[in-house]
C-alpha positions in Angstrom: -33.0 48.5 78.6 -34.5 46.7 81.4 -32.4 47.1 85.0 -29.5 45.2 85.1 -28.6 43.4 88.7 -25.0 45.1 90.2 -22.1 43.4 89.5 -20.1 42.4 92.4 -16.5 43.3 93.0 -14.9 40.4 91.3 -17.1 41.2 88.2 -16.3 44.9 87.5 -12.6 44.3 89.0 -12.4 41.8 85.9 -14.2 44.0 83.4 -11.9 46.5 84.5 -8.7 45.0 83.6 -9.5 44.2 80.4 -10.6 47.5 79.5 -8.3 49.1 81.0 -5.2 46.6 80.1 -1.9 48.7 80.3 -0.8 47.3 77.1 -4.0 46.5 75.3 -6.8 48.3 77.1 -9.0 51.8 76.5 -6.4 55.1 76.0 -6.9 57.2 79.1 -8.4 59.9 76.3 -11.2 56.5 75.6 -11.8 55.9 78.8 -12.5 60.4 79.7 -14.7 60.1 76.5 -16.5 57.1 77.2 -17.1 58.0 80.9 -18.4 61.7 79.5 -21.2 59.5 76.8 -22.0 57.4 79.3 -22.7 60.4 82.1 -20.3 58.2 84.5 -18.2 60.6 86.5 -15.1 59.9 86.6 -14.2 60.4 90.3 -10.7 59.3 90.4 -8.9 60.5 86.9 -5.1 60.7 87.9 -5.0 56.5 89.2 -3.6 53.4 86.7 -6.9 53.3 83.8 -7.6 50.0 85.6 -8.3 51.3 88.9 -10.2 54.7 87.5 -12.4 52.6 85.8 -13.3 50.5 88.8 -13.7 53.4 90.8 -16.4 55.0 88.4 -18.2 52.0 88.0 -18.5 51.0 91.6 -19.5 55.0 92.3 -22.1 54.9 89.5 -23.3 51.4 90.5 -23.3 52.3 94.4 -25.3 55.7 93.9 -28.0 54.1 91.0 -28.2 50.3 92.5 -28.0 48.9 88.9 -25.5 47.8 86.3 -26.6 49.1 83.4 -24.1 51.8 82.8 -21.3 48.9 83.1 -23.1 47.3 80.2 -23.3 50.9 78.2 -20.6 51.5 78.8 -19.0 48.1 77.2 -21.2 49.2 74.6 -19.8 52.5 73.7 -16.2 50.7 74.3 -16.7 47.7 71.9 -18.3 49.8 68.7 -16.8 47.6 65.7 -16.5 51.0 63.7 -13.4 51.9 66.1 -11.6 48.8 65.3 -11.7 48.5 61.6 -7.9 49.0 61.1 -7.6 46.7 63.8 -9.8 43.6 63.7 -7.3 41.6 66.3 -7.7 44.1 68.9 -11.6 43.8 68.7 -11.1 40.0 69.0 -8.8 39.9 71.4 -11.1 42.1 74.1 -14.0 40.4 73.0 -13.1 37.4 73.8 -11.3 38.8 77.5 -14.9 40.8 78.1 -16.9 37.2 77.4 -14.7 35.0 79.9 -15.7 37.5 82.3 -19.4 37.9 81.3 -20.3 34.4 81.0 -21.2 33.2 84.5 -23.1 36.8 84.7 -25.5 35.5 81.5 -24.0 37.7 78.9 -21.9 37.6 76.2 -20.6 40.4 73.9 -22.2 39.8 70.5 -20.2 40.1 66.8 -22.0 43.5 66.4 -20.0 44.4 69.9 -23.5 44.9 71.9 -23.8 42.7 75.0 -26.7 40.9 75.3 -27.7 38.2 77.5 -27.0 34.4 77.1 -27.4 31.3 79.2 -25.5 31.2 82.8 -23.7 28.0 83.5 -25.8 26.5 86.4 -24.4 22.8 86.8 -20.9 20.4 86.3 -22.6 19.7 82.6 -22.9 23.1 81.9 -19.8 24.2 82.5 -17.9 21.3 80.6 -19.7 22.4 77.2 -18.4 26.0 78.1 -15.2 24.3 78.9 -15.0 22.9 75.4 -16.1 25.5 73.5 -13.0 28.0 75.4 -10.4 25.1 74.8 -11.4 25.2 71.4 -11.1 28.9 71.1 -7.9 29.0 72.5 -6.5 26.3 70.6 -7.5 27.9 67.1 -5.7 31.4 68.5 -2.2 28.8 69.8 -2.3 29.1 73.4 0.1 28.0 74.8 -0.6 24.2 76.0 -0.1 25.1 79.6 -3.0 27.1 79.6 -5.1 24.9 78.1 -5.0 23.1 81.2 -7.5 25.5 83.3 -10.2 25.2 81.0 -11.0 22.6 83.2 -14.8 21.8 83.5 -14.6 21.7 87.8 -12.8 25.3 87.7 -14.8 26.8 85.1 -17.8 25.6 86.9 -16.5 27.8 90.2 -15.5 30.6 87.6 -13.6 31.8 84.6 -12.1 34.2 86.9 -10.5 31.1 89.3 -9.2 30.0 86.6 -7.3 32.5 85.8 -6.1 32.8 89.4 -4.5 29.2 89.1 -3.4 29.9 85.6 -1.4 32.6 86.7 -0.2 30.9 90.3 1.5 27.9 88.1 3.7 30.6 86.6 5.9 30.5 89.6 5.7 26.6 89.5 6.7 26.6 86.0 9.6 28.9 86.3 11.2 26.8 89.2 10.9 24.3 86.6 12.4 25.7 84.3 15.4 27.1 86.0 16.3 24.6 89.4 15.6 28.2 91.7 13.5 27.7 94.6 12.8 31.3 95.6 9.4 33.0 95.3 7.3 35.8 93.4 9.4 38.8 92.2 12.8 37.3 93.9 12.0 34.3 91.7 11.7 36.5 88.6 14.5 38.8 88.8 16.9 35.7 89.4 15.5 33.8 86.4 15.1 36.2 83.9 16.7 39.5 85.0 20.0 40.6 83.1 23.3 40.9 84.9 26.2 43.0 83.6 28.6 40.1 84.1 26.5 36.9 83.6 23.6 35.7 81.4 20.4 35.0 83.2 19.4 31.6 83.9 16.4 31.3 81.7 16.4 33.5 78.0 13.5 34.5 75.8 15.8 34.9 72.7 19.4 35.1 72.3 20.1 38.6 73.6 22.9 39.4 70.9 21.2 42.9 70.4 19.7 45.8 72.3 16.4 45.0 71.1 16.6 41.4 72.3 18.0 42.9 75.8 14.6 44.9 75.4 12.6 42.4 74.8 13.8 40.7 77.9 13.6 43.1 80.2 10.2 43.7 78.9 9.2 40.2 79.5 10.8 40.4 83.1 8.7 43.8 83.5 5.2 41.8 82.6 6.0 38.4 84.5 6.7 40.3 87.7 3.9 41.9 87.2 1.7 39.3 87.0 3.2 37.5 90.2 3.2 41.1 92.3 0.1 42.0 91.5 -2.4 39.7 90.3 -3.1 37.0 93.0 -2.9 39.9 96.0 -6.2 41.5 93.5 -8.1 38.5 93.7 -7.3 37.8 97.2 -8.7 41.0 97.9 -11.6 40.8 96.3 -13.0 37.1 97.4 -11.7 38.1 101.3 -14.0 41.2 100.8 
């Protein structure tokens, strides 16, 4: 394989998540096995599979000055025989993995090997990348209000900035939603979070069971989530 540049910290930050996705990412037993066929070591083993990903990566990549175990890696990871009983799940990463690769010129390939493709240099680039995402997502139903960032002047900067103001119009669309005008995880909890003498104000389904009051708890569990923690990543990374 010929030497792969590093990736920078937004890069492997972003690979990172999505291999290491609390709910849809790499087991931590994956990632100790990868990391071992890779001959990564995996220097921080008891943080969140997210983080001891990064960490191994950025070790590896530090110490040999190329990529290229981030791309074996990936390799090992996205095998199509590990996801026969599960053909969504190789989708679904695949497609995560490629909205991060694309600006590096590479793309993971049906066979699950990444190899390299064109990088978006200009506006016009980025508008046919633009159209090809909207049309992906809009075969798999996004949601409409995503659809919005695959706008050609953000993709142009990024896939990953367009994330970052996907995810900062949550707040936007939660005030909204509800009439609150509080902020991040105070917003949340007093939008979605269940009371024991009132309903909240906004409701994901009609909470008549234990497994709806799950569900919604669940769903107050991921949005905080994404508020807390998301934009402060970012905002570490670009101010670094």
């Amino acid at each position: 394989m010929d030497q792969i540049p590093r990736f920078n910290p937004q890069q492997l930050t972003a690979i990172a998540k999505v291999l290491g996705d609390t709910a849809k990412g790499l087991t931590g037993s994956e990632i100790s096995y990868f990391l071992n066929d890779c001959k990564i070591p995996d220097v921080s083993p008891d943080m969140t599979k997210w983080k001891r990903l990064f960490n191994a990566f950025v070790e590896w990549q530090n110490e040999k000055r190329v990529g290229n175990h981030v791309l074996m890696f990936i390799n090992r990871a996205m095998n199509p025989v590990q996801y026969t009983a599960d053909l969504d799940l190789f989708a679904s990463r695949r497609d995560e993995l490629n909205v991060v690769l694309a600006f590096c010129g590479m793309t993971v390939a049906e066979n699950g090997r990444v190899r390299r493709a064109p990088v978006a240099q200009n506006l016009a680039d980025a508008m046919e990348r633009a159209r090809r995402l909207h049309g992906a997502l809009a075969n798999r139903k996004v949601h409409e209000d995503v659809l919005k960032f695959c706008k050609a002047e953000l993709l142009d900067e990024n896939y990953f900035h367009a994330v970052f103001e996907a995810m900062q119009s949550i707040a936007s669309k939660i005030r909204a939603l509800s009439g609150l005008r509080s902020d991040g995880a105070d917003l949340v909890q007093e939008a979605f979070a269940l009371g024991k003498t009132k309903a909240p104000v906004l409701a994901i389904n009609n909470l008549s069971t234990e497994t709806d009051e799950g569900e919604q708890q669940g769903f107050v569990n991921l949005v905080d989530r994404a508020l807390r923690d998301y934009p402060k990543s970012i905002g570490a990374q670009t101010q670094g």
